[in-house]
TIBAMAR-692490 format. One record per residue (C-alpha): x, y, z. Coordinates in steps of 0.05 Angstrom, whole numbers, plus 32768, in hexadecimal, padded with zeros to 4 digits. Example, Ala and Ser with C-alpha at 12.3 -4.5 7.8 and 13.67 -1.06 7.14 Angstrom:
2
80F67FA6809C;81117FEB808F;
//
This chain:
444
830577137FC8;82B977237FC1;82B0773F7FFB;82F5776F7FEE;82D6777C7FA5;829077897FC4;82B577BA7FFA;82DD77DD7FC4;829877E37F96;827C78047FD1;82B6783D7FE0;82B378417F95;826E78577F9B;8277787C7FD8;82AB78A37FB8;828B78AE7F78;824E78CB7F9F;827978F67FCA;8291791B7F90;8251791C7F70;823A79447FB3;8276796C7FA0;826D797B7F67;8222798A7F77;824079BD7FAF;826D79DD7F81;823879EB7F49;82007A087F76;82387A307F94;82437A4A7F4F;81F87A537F44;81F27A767F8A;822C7AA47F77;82097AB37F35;81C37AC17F4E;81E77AED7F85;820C7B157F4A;81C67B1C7F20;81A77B2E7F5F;81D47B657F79;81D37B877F26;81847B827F39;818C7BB27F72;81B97BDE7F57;818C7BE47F11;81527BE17F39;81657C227F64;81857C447F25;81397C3D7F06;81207C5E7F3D;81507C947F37;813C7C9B7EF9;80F17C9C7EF2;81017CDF7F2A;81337D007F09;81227D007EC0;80DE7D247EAC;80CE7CE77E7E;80EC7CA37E69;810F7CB97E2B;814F7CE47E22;81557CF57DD5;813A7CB77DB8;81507C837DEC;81157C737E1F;81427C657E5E;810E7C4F7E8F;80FB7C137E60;81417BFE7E53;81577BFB7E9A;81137BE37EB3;81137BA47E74;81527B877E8C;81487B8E7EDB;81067B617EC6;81327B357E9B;81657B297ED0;81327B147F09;810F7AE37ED9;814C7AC67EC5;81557AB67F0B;81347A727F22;81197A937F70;80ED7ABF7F4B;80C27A837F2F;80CE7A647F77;80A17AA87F8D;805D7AC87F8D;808B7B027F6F;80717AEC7F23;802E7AD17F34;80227B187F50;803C7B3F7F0E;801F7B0E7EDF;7FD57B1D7F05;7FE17B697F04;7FFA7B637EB7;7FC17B3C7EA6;7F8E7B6E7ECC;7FAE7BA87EA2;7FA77B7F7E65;7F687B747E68;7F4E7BBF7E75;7F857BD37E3D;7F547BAB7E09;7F197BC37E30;7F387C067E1F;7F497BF77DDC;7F0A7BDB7DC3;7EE27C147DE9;7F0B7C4B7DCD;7F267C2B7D87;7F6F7C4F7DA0;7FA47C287DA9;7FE27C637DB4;7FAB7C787DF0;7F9C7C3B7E14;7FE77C1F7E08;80037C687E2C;7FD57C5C7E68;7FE77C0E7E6D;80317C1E7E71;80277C4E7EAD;7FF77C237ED3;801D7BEC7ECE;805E7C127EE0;80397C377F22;80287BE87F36;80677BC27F23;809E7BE97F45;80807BEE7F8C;80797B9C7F87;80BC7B967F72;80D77BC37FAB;80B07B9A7FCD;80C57B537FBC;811C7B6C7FB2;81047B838004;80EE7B48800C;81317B237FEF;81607B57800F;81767B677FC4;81687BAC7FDE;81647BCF8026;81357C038032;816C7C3C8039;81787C317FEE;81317C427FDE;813A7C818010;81777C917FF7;815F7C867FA6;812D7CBF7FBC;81507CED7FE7;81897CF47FB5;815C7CFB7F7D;81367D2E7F94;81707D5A7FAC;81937D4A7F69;815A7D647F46;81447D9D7F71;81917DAF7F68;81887DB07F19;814C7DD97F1B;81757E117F42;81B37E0B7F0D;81877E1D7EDB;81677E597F02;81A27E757F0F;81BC7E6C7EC5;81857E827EAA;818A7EC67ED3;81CE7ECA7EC3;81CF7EC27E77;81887EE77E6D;81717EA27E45;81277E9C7E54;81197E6D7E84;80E07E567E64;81017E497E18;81327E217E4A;80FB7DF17E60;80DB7DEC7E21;81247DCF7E0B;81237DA47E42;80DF7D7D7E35;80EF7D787DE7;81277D507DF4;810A7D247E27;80C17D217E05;809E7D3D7E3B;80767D757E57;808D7D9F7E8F;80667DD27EB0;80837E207EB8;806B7E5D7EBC;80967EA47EDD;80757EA87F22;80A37EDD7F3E;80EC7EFE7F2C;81177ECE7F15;80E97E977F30;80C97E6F7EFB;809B7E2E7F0D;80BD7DF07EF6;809C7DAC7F11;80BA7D697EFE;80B67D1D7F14;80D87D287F47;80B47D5E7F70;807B7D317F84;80B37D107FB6;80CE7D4A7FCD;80A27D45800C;80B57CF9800B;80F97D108007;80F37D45803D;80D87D138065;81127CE28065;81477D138072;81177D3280B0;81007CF980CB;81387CBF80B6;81487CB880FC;80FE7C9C810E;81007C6980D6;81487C5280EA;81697C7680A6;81A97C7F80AC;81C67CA9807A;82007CC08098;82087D148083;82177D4680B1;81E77D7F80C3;82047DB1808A;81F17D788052;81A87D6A8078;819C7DC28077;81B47DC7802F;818A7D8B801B;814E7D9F8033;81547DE78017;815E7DCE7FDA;81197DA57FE0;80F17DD37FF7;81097E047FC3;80F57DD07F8E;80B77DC77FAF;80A07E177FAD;80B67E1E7F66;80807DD47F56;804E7E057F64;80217DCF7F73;7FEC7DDC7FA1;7FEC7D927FB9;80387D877FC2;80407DCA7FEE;7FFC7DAC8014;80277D64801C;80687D8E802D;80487DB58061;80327D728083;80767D508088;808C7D9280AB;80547D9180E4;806A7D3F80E4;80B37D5880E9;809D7D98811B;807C7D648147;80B17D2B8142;80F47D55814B;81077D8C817B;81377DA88152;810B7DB78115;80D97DDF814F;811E7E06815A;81227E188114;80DA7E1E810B;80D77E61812E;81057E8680FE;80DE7E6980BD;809F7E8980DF;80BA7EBF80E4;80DA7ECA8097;809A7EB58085;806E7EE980B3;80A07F1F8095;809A7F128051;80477F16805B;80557F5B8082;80797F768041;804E7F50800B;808C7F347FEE;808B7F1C7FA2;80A47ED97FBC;80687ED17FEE;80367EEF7FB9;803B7EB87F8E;802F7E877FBF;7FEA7EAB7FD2;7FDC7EAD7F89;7FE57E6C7F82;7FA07E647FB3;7F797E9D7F9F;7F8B7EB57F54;7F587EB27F26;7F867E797EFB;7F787E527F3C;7F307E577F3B;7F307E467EEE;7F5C7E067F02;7F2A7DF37F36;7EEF7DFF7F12;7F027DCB7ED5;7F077D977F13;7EBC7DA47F24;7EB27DA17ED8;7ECD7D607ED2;7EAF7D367F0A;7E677D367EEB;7E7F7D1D7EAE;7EA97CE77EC0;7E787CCD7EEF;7E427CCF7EBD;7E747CA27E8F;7E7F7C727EC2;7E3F7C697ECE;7E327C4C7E87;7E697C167E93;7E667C157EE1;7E867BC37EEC;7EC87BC07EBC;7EC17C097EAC;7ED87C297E6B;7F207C0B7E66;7F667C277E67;7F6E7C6A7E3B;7F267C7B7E3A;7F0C7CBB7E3C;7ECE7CEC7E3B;7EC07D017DF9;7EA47D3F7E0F;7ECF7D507E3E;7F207D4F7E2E;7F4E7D737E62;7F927D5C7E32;7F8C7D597DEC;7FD37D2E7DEC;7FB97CF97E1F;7F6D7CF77E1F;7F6A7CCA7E4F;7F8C7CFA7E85;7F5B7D1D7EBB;7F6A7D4B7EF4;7F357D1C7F23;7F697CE77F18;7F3B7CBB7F40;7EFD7CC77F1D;7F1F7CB97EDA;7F357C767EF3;7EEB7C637F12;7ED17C767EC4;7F0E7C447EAD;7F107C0A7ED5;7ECF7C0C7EF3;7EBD7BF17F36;7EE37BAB7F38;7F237BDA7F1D;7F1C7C037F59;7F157BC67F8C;7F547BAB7F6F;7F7E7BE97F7D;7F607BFE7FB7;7F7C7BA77FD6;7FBB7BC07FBE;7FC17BFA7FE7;7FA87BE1801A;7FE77BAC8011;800E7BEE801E;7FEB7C0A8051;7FEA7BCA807B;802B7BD7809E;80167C2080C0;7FD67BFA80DC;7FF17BBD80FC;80087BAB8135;7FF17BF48153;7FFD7C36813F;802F7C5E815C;80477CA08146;80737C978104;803D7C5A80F1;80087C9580F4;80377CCD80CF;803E7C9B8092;7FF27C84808E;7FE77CCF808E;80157CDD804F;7FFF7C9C802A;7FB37CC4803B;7FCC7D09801F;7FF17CDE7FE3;7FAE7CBA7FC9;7F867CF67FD5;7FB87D167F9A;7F8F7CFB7F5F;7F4F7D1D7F7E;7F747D5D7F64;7FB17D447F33;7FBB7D037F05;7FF07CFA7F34;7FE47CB17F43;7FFB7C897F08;803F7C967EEF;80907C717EF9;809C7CAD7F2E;80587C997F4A;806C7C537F55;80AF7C637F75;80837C917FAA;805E7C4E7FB3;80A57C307FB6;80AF7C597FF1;80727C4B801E;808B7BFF8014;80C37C108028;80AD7C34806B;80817BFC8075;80BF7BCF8072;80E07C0080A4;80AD7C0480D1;80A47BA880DA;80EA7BA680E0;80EA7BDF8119;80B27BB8813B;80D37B7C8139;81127B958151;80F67BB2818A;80CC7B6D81A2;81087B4A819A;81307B7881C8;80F67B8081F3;80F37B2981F5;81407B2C8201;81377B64823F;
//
C-alpha cells in the first residue's frame, strides 16, 4: 500500500507539474501574442510619424501638436514592452537624453531662456531619437526597410502633389498665392518660405523637399537596393515629375545641388535614364537658347544680387560664432545659445545659416565628438566590407547631406531625423545584400 500511495503521490506530482508547464505555455503564448500586437501598432505608428514629420510643415495642426501625440505613445508602447529593457535600445536613449539634458541647462543657465533652449532640445533630441529607433524596430523586424522607403517616397510625391493643387488653384481663382501660404503656416504655426519666381510659379519649400532627392533616389535606383515597390513605368514617370517639380519650386540652392547628384548616380547606374537623358538636355539647351522665364529664375537663383546678399550674411556669421566658441571652447555655450551681436532670426535666436558653426559655439568640442561617433554609426555600413558602387553612391549623399548645415540649419529637425532614418535604412539594405550574396556564393 505504500509503495501504491508513494506511486500515486508521484503521478500526482507529475501531473500537477505537467499542467503547470501548461499553463506556463499557454500564458507566455498570450504574452507573445500581446507583445506581437504592441509591436506591429509600433510599426505602423512609427511609419505614420515619419509620414508625418514630411508632410506637415510643423507638428501642430490648429492647436493639436500631432508629431508629439503620435511620437508619446509609440514611446509608451515599446516601454511597456519587457524586450526593450532586455536591449541596449534604452541604455542608448537614456545616454543621448541625458547628453541633451545636460547642454539644455548649460543653455539655460548661459542664456537665462528657457522657451530658447527648450525649442532647440526638442529638435536635437528628435534628429537623434528617430534614426535609433528605425534602427532598433530594423533590428526587431517591427519594420522592413521598404516601409521606411516607402514612408518617403509616398510622402514626398504626396506633398509635391499638394504643392501643384494649389498652383493650379491659385491660377485659376486669381487668389494670391502668397496670402494662400501665409494661411497655410498660421494654421500649422510655422514659417514657410515663398516668393513669385516666374508666371504662375511661386517658391514654396516645406519639410518635405529636403527628401525629394532621397525620394528620387529610391524610385531611380530601388532596383540596386533590392526595393521593390511594385508600380509600373507610368506611376515611376509621373512620380518623379512630380518631385522634381517640387524640387525647382524649393528654390534651394543645396537641394537642386543634391538633386542633380542622384541624377549623375541614376545616369551612371541605369541605361534607361541615359535614354531619357538626351531629351532633358535638350529642353534644357532650348530653354537657355530662348532665355525662357522658367530657366531665368534658375540662373537668378546663382547670380542675383539677393544671392550675393544671402551669401554674404554666411561670411558674416562665421567670425562671430567662432569668436563665441572660443570663450567656451570644451562644453561650449549650451543648447539655445546665441551671439548677442549677431541674430539671423529674431523668432529663434539660436538659428544660424553655418548650422555647423552654431553647433561648435553650442556644444563645444566634446558635443561635436559625440555626434560626429554617431554618424559614423551610420556611415559604417557604406565602408565595410568594401566599397562597391551603390556603397559609394550613398557615402556620397550622406557627404552632400552633412555638408547642408555649412549653408542651411538643415541638420536638426523631425524631417531631419527621418533623412537620417533613411541612410539606416540603406545601410540595413546594403548588410543584408552582402550577406545574401556570401551565402549564395557559399551555397554555389
Amino acid at each position: 500500500m505504500k509503495k501504491t500511495s508513494s506511486y500515486m503521490d508521484n503521478c500526482g506530482s507529475m501531473n500537477i507539474s505537467y499542467e503547470l508547464v501548461g499553463v506556463n505555455r499557454h500564458i507566455n503564448c498570450t504574452l507573445g501574442n500581446a507583445t506581437k500586437q504592441h509591436f506591429g501598432t509600433v510599426g505602423v505608428l512609427f511609419i505614420m510619424y515619419m509620414a508625418i514629420s514630411l508632410i506637415l510643415p510643423s507638428g501642430s495642426v490648429g492647436p493639436l501638436n500631432i508629431k508629439f501625440i503620435v511620437l508619446f505613445i509609440v514611446l509608451t508602447l515599446l516601454i511597456a514592452t519587457r524586450p526593450v529593457f532586455r536591449s541596449k535600445f534604452l541604455l542608448t536613449v537614456l545616454l543621448i537624453f541625458s547628453a541633451c539634458i545636460f547642454w539644455f541647462f548649460l543653455g539655460v543657465v548661459k542664456t537665462g531662456s528657457v522657451a530658447m533652449s527648450l525649442s532647440q532640445f526638442k529638435a536635437v533630441a528628435i534628429t537623434f531619437l528617430l534614426p535609433i529607433l528605425s534602427f532598433y524596430l530594423l533590428s526587431r523586424n517591427i519594420i522592413s526597410d521598404l516601409n521606411i522607403y516607402k514612408a518617403i517616397l509616398y510622402s514626398t510625391v504626396f506633398i509635391s502633389s499638394i504643392k501643384v493643387f494649389l498652383l493650379v488653384y491659385s491660377a485659376v481663382t486669381g487668389l494670391n498665392f502668397i496670402d494662400i501660404t501665409f494661411l497655410l503656416a498660421k494654421y500649422f504655426h510655422a514659417q514657410i518660405m515663398t516668393m513669385k519666381i516666374a508666371p504662375f510659379i511661386y517658391r514654396f519649400e516645406l519639410p518635405a523637399d529636403l527628401a525629394g532627392p532621397l525620394a528620387l533616389f529610391i524610385l531611380l535606383l530601388r532596383n540596386r537596393l533590392n526595393i521593390d515597390l511594385r508600380i509600373n513605368i507610368m506611376q515611376k514617370m509621373t512620380y518623379a515629375i512630380l518631385i522634381i517639380f517640387s524640387v525647382f519650386i524649393s528654390y534651394s540652392r543645396y537641394i537642386w545641388a543634391m538633386t542633380a547628384v542622384v541624377a549623375i548616380i541614376a545616369f551612371m547606374f541605369s541605361r534607361r535614364i541615359r535614354n531619357y537623358s538626351f531629351f532633358i538636355v535638350l529642353a534644357f539647351l532650348l530653354s537657355a537658347i530662348f532665355y525662357h522665364p522658367y530657366f531665368r529664375s534658375l540662373t537668378d537663383r546663382f547670380f542675383s544680387h539677393a544671392v550675393t546678399v544671402s551669401d554674404n550674411i554666411r561670411l558674416h556669421e562665421l567670425p562671430y560664432l567662432l569668436r563665441y566658441f572660443e570663450t567656451s571652447p570644451i562644453f561650449g555655450h549650451g543648447l539655445g545659445a546665441y551671439v548677442p551681436s549677431c541674430i539671423r532670426d529674431a523668432y529663434d535666436k539660436y538659428s544660424y545659416e553655418i548650422q555647423w558653426g552654431a553647433l561648435l559655439m553650442q556644444i563645444g568640442i566634446v558635443g561635436i565628438a559625440a555626434v560626429c561617433a554617431a554618424l559614423s554609426l551610420i556611415a559604417y555600413p557604406f565602408i565595410c566590407c568594401g566599397i562597391n558602387k551603390i556603397k559609394l553612391a550613398l557615402l556620397i549623399l550622406l557627404a552632400l547631406w552633412l555638408s547642408a548645415s555649412f549653408f542651411n540649419p538643415y541638420l536638426t529637425s523631425s524631417a531631419a531625423g527621418v533623412i537620417f532614418s533613411f541612410f539606416v535604412a540603406a545601410g540595413y539594405s546594403v548588410r543584408n545584400n552582402t550577406a545574401s550574396n556570401r551565402s549564395s556564393r557559399s551555397i554555389e
